[in-house]
MILOVEX-971895 format. One record per residue (C-alpha): x, y, z; residue in three letters. Coordinates in steps of 0.5 Angstrom, whole numbers, padded with zeros to 4 digits. Each point is the difference from the previous one (the first is absolute). Example, Ala and Ser with C-alpha at 12.3 -4.5 7.8 and 13.67 -1.06 7.14 Angstrom:
<pts>
px = 0025, py = -0009, pz = 0016, kepa = ALA
px = 0002, py = 0007, pz = -0002, kepa = SER
</pts>
This chain:
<pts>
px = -0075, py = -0046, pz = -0100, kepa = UNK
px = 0006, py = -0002, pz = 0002, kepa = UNK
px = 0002, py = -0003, pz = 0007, kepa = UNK
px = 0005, py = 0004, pz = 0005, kepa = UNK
px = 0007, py = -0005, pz = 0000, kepa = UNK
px = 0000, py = -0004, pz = 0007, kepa = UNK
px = 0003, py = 0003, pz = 0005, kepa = UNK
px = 0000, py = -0007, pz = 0005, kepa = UNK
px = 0007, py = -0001, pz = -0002, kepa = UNK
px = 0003, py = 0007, pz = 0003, kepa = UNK
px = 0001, py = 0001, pz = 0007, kepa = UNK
px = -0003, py = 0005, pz = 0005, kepa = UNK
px = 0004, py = 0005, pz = 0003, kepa = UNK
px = -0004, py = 0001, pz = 0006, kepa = UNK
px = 0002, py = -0008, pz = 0003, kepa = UNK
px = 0007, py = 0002, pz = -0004, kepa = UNK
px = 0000, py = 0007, pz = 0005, kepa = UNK
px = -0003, py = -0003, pz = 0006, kepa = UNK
px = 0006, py = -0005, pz = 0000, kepa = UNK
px = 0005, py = 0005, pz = 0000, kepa = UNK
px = -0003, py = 0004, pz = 0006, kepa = UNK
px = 0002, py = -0008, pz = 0003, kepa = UNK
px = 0006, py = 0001, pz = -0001, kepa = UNK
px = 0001, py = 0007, pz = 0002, kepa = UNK
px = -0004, py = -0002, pz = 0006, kepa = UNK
px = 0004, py = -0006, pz = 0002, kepa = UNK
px = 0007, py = 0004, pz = -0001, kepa = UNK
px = -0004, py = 0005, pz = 0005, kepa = UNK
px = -0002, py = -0005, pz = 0005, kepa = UNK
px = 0006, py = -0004, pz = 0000, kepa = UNK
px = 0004, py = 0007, pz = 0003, kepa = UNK
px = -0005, py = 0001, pz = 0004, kepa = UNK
px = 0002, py = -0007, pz = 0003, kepa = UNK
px = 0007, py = 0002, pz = 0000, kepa = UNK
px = -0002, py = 0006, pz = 0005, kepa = UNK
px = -0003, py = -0004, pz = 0004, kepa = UNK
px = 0006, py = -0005, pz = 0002, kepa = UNK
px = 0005, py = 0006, pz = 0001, kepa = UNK
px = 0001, py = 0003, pz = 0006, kepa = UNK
px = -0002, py = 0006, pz = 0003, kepa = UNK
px = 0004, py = 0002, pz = 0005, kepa = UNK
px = 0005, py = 0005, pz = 0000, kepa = UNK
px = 0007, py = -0003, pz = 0003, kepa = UNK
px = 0001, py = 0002, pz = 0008, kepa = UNK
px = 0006, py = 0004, pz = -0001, kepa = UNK
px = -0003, py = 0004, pz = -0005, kepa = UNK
px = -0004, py = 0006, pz = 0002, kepa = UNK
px = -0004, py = 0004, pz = -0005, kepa = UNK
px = 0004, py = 0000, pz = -0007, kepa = UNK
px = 0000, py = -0007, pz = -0001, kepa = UNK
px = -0006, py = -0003, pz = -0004, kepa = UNK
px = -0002, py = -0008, pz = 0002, kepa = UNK
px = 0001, py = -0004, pz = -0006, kepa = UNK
px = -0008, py = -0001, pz = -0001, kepa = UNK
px = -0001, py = 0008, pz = -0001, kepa = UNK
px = 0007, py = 0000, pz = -0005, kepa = UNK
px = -0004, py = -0005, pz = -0004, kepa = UNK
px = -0006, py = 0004, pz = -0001, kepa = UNK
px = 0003, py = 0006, pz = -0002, kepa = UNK
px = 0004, py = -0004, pz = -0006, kepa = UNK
px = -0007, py = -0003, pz = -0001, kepa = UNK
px = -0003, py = 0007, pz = -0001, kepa = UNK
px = 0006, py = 0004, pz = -0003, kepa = UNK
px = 0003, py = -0004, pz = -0005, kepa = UNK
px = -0004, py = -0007, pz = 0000, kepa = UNK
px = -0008, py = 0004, pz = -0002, kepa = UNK
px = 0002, py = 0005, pz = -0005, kepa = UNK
px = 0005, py = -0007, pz = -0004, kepa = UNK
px = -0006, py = -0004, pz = 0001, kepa = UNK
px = -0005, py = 0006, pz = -0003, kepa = UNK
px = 0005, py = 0000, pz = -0006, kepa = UNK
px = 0000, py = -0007, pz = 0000, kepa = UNK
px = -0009, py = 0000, pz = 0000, kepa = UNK
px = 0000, py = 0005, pz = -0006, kepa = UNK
px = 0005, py = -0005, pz = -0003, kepa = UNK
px = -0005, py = -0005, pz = 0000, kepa = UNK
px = -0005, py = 0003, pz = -0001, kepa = UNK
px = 0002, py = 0002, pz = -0007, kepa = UNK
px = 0003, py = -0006, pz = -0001, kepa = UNK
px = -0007, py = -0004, pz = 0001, kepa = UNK
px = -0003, py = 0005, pz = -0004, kepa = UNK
px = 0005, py = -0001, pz = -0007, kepa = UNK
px = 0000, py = -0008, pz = 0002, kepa = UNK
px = -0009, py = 0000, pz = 0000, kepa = UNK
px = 0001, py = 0004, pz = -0006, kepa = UNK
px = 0005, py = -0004, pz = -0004, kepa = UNK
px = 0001, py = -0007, pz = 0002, kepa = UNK
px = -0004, py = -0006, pz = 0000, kepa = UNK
px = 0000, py = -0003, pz = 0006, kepa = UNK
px = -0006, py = -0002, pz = 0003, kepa = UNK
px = 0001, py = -0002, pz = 0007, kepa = UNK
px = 0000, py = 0007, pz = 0005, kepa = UNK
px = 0004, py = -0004, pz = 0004, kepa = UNK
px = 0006, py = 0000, pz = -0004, kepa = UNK
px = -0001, py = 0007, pz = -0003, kepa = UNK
px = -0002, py = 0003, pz = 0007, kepa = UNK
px = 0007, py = -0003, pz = 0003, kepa = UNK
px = 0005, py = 0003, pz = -0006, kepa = UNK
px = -0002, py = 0006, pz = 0000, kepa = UNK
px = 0000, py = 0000, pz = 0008, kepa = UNK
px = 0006, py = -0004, pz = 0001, kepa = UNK
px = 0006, py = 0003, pz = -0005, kepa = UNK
px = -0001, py = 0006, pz = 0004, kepa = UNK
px = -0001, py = -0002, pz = 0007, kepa = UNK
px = 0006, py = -0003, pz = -0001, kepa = UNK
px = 0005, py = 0005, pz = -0003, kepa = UNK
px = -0003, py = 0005, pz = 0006, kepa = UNK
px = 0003, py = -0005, pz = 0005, kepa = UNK
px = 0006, py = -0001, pz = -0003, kepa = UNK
px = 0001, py = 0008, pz = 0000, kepa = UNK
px = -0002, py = 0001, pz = 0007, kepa = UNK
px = 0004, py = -0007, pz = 0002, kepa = UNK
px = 0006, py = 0004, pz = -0004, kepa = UNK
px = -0001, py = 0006, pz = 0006, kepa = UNK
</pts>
């Protein structure tokens, strides 16, 4: 009776991905603290058409910034599961971080662009 081959050496998917929904987490707090230090009153002599720059923020946030990052989510997803699959690295950290970063990174330089 042979033995099944050691998988010490492999690394766990479940750290990997938890460290990506860090990452995630992290992108969706840090503009939530970006609300917070906007303003929310709308300028004097406006009256009812103009929004103030917290609202204006938001509504970018929810129509363009959520559906990038849902698409930068599915990017990163696929990516950690080639990279669990195909390399050899051990540290979840690392393979948590690449998978989430390059992507988070392409979604703020497009909606940066805007």
């Amino acid at each position: 009776m042979t033995l099944a081959p050691s998988r010490t050496h492999l690394v766990d998917a479940r750290s990997s991905f938890l460290v990506l929904v860090g990452w995630y987490v992290a992108v969706v707090v840090s503009f939530g603290l970006f609300l917070s230090t906007l303003s929310g009153s709308v300028p004097a002599g406006c009256g009812e058409v103009c929004d103030s720059e917290r609202s204006r923020a938001l509504l970018f946030g929810l129509y363009t910034a959520t559906p990038a990052l849902f698409l930068a989510l599915l990017v990163s997803l696929a990516m950690l599961a080639g990279l669990v699959a195909r390399t050899r690295i051990r540290s979840s950290a690392v393979l948590g971080s690449l998978s989430a970063v390059l992507p988070l990174a392409v979604c703020g330089l497009l909606i940066a662009s805007l």
